[in-house]
C-alpha positions as CSV (number, residue, x, y, z in Angstrom):
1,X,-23.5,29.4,-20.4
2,X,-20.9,30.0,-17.7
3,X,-21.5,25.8,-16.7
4,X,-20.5,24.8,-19.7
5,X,-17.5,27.1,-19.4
6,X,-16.7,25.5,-15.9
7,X,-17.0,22.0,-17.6
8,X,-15.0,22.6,-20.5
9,X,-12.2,23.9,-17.8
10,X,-12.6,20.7,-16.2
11,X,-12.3,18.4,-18.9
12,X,-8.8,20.4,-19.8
13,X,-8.0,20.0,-16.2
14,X,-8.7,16.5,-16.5
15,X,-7.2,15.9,-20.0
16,X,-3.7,17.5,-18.3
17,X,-3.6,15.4,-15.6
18,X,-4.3,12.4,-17.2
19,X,-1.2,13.6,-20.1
20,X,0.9,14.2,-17.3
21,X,0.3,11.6,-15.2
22,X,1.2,9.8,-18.6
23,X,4.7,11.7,-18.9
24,X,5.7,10.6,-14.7
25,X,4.8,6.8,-15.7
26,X,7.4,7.2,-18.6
27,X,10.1,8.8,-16.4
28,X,9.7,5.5,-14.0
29,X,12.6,3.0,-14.0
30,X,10.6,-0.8,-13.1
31,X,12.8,-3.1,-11.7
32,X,13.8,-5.9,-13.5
33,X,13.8,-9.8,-12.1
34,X,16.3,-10.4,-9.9
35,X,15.2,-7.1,-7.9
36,X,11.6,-8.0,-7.8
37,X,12.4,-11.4,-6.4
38,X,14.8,-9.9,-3.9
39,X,12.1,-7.6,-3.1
40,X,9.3,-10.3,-2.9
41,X,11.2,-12.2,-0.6
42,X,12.1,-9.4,1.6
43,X,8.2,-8.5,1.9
44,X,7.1,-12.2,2.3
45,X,9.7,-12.6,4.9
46,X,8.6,-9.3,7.0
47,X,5.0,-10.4,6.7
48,X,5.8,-13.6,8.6
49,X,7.9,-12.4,11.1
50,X,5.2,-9.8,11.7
51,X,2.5,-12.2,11.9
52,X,4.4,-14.7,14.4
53,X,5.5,-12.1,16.5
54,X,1.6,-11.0,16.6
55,X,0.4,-14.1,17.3
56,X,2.8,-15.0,20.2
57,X,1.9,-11.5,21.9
58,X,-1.9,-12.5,21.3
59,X,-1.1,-15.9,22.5
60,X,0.6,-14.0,25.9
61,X,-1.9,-11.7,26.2
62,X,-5.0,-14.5,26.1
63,X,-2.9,-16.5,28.6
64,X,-2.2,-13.6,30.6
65,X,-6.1,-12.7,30.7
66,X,-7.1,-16.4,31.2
67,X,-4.7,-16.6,34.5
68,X,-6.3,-13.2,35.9
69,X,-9.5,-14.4,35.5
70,X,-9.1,-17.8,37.1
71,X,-8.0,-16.1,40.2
């Protein structure tokens, strides 16, 4: 008897959370098209710069490796 007590406490736990999960989605304000293209390009941009300046440090560092081990 005292499981299904604990699983009925659960399911209101879970019932709660899911309602006020459901109340924080409503308070949200989503951004509307001109700020999610500003913010598109501003992530597409900083993923490019961070992948060429990780693939010129990984270029330096094979070179770098390749030169000590000629020696």
């Amino acid at each position: 008897m005292a499981v299904l007590g604990r699983i009925g406490a659960g399911l209101k736990r879970t019932g709660a959370f899911f309602r006020d999960s459901w109340m924080e989605m409503k308070k949200v304000r989503w951004p509307n098209r001109a700020e999610l293209t500003s913010y598109t390009i501003v992530v597409i941009t900083t993923v490019t710069l961070l992948a060429l300046f990780f693939a010129i440090v990984d270029l330096g560092i094979s070179r770098l490796i390749e030169w000590i081990l000629a020696k």
